[in-house]
Backbone bond lengths (Angstrom), bond angles and torsions (degrees), N, CA, C in turn:
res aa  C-N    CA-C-N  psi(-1)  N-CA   C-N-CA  omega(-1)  CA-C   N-CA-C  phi
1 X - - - 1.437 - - 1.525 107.66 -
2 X 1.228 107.80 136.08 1.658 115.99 -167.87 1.788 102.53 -104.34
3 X 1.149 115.59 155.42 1.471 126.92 161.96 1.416 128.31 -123.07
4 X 1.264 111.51 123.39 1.609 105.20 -172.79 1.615 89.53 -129.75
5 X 1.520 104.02 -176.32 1.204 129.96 -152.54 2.089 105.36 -129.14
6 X 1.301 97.95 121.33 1.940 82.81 175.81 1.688 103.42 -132.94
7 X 1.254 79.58 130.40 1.350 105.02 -169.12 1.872 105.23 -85.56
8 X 1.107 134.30 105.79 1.544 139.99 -167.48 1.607 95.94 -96.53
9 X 1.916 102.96 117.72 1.617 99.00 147.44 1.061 129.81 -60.81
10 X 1.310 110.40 166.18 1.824 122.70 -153.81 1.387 103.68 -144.74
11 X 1.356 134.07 124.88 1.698 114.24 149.32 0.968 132.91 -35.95
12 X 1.615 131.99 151.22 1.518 128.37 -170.75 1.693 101.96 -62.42
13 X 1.158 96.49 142.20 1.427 98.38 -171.33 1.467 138.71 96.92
14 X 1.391 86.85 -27.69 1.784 103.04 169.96 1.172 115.54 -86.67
15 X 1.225 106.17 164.65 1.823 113.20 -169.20 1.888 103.02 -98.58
16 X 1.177 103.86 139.70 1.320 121.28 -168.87 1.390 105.60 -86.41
17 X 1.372 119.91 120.53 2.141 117.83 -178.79 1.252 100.75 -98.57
18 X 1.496 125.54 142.19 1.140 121.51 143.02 1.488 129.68 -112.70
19 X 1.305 126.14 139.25 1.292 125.81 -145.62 1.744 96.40 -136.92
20 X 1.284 105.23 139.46 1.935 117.04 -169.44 1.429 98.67 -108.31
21 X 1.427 112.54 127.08 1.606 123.91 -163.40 2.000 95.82 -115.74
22 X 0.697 82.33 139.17 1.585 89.06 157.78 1.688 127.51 -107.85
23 X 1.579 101.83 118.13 1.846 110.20 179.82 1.430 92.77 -76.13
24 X 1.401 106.72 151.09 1.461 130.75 -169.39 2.172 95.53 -116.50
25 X 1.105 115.91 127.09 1.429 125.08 -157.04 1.983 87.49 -104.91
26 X 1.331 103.45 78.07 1.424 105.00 -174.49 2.005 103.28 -98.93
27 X 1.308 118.89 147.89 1.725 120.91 -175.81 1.525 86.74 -129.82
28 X 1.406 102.79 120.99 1.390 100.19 158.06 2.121 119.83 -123.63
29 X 1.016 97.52 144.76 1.790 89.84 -171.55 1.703 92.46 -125.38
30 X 1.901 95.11 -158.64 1.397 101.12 -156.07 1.316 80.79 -149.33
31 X 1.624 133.33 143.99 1.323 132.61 160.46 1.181 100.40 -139.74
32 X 1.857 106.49 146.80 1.503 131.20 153.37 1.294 117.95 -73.16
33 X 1.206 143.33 86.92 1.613 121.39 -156.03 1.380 114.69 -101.86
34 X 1.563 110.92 10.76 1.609 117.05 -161.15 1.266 137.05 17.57
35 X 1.516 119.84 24.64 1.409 131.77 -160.58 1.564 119.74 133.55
36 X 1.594 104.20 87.42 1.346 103.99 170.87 1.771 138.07 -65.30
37 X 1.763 77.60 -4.71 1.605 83.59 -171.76 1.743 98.90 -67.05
38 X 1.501 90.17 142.29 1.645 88.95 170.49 0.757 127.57 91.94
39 X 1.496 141.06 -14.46 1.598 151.75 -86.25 1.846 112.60 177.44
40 X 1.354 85.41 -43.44 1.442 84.91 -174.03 1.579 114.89 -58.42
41 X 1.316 125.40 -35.69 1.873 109.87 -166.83 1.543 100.94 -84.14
42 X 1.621 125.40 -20.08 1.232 128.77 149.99 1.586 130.67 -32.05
43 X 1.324 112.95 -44.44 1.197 135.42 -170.01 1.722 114.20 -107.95
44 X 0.873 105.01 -11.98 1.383 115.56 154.63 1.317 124.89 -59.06
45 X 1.836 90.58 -64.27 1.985 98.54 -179.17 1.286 104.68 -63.52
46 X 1.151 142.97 -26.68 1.115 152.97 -164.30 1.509 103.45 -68.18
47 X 2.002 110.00 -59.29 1.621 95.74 173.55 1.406 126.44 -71.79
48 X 1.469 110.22 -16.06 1.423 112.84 172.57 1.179 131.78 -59.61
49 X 1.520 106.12 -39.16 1.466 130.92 167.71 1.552 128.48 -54.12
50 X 1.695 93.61 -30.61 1.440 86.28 -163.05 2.098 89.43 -121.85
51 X 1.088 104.38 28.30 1.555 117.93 176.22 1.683 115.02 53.17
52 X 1.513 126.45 46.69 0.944 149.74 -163.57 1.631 106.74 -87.78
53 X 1.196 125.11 84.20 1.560 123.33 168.59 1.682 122.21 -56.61
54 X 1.440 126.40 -23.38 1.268 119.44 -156.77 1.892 104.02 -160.87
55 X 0.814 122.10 86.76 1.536 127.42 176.53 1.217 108.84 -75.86
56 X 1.389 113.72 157.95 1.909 118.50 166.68 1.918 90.71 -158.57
57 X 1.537 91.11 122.95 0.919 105.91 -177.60 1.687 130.73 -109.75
58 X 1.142 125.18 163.50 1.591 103.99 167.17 1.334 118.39 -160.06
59 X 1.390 102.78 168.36 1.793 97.22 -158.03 1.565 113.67 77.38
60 X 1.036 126.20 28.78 1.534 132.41 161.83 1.270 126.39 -45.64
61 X 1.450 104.01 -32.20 1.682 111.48 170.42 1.672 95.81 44.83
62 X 1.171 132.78 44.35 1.287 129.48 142.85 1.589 124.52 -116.45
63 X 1.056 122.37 134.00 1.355 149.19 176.01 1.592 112.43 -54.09
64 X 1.448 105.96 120.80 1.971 94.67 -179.45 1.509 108.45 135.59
65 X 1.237 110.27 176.05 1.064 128.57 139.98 1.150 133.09 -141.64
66 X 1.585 139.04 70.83 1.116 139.61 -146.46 1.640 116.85 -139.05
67 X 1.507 139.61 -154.48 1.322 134.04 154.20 1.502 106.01 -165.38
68 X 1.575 86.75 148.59 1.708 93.04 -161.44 1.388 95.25 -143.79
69 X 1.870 126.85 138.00 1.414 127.55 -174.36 1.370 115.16 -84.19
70 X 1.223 117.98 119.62 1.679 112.53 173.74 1.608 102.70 -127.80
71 X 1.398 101.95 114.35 1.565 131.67 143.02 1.407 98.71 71.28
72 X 1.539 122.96 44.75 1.541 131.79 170.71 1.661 90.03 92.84
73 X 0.911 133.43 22.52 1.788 112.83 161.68 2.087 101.83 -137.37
74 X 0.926 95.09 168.02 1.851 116.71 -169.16 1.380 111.16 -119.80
75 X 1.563 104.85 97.18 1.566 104.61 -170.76 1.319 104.78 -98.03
76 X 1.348 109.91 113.69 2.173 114.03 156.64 1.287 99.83 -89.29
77 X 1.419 115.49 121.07 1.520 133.98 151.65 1.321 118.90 -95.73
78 X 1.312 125.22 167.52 1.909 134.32 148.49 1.538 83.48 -156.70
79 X 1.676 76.92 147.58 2.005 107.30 166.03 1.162 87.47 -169.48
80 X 1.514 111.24 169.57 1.348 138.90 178.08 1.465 130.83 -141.69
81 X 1.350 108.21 -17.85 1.528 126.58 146.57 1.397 119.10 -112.98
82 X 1.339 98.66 145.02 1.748 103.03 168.62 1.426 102.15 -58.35
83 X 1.165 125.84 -65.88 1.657 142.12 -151.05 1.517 99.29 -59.60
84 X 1.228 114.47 -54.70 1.712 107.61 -179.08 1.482 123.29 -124.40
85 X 1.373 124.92 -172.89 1.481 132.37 -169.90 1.110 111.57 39.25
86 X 1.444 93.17 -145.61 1.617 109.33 168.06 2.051 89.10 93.45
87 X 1.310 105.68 141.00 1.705 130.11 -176.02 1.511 103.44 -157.51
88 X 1.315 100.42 138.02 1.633 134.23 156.98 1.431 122.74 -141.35
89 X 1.773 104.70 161.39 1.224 115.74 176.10 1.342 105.11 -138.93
90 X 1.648 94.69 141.39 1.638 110.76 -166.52 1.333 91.04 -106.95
91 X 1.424 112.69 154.59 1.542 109.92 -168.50 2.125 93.38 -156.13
92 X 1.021 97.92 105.07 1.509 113.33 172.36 1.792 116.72 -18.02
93 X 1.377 129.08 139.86 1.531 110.69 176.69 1.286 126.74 -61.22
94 X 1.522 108.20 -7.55 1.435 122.05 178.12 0.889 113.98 -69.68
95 X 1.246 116.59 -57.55 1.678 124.42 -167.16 2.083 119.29 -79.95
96 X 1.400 91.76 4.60 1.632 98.03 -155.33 1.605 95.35 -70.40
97 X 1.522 119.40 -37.79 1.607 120.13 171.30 1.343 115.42 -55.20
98 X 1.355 130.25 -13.49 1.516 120.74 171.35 1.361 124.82 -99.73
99 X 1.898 110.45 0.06 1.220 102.72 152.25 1.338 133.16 -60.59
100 X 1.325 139.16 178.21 1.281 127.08 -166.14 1.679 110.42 -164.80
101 X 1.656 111.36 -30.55 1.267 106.07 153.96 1.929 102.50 -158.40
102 X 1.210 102.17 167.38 1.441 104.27 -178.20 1.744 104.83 -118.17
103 X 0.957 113.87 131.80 1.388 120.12 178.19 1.683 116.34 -122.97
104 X 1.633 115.94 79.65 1.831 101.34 148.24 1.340 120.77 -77.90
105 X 1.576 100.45 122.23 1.395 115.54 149.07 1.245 128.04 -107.16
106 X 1.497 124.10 39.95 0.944 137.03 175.98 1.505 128.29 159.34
107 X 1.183 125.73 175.97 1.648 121.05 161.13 1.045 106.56 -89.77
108 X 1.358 136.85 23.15 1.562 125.68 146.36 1.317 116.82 -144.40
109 X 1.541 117.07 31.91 2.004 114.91 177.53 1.759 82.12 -158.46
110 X 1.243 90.59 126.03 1.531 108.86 155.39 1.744 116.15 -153.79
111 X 1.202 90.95 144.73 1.518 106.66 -147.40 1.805 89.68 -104.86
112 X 1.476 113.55 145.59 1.332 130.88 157.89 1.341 133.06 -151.99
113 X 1.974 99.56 124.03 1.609 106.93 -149.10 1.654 79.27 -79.23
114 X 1.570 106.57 165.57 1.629 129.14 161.98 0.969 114.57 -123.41
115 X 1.584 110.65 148.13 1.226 127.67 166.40 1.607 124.30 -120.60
116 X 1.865 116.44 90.21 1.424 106.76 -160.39 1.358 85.74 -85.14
117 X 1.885 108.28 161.17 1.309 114.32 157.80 1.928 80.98 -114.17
């Protein structure tokens, strides 16, 4: 985690603040998973391992539209056939308070609003 410094313009005359922010050390990737069945606590250690904050996955081949917690991460899925599509995104326990809404529009686009502080 990094620290920097922001320096805020001021009107002439006004007093200049400086204020210490904290960078947030976020990894985000992309997986083909050809079949989540089975798969998921596999793919877990996998983001843990390799310090992975935010997955998006595809080919889930799971049925639904729902979300379920596995092993410190927050999975939103949609699919609609077993046999094909189907996408999710795994999102770290950290980050799960800055979601804000989940949007499937489909078995292959799902949308997620943020909220950074």
């Amino acid at each position: 985690m990094a620290i920097y410094e922001v320096d805020n313009a001021c009107p002439p005359g006004g007093k200049r603040v400086r204020r210490r922010s904290e960078l947030v050390d976020v990894r985000l990737t992309s997986y083909n998973i050809r079949s989540l069945i089975g798969k998921s606590i596999e793919l877990v250690k996998i983001l843990h391992r390799r310090r992975i904050s935010i997955a998006c996955i595809q080919e889930t081949r799971w049925v639904g539209a729902k979300a379920k917690e596995i092993d410190g991460f927050k999975l939103w899925y949609s699919g609609v056939k077993r046999t094909t599509n189907g996408v999710g995104i795994l999102v770290k326990r950290d980050f799960v308070e800055q979601v804000l809404e989940v949007r499937r529009k489909s078995d292959n686009i799902i949308l997620l609003s943020w909220w950074w502080v």
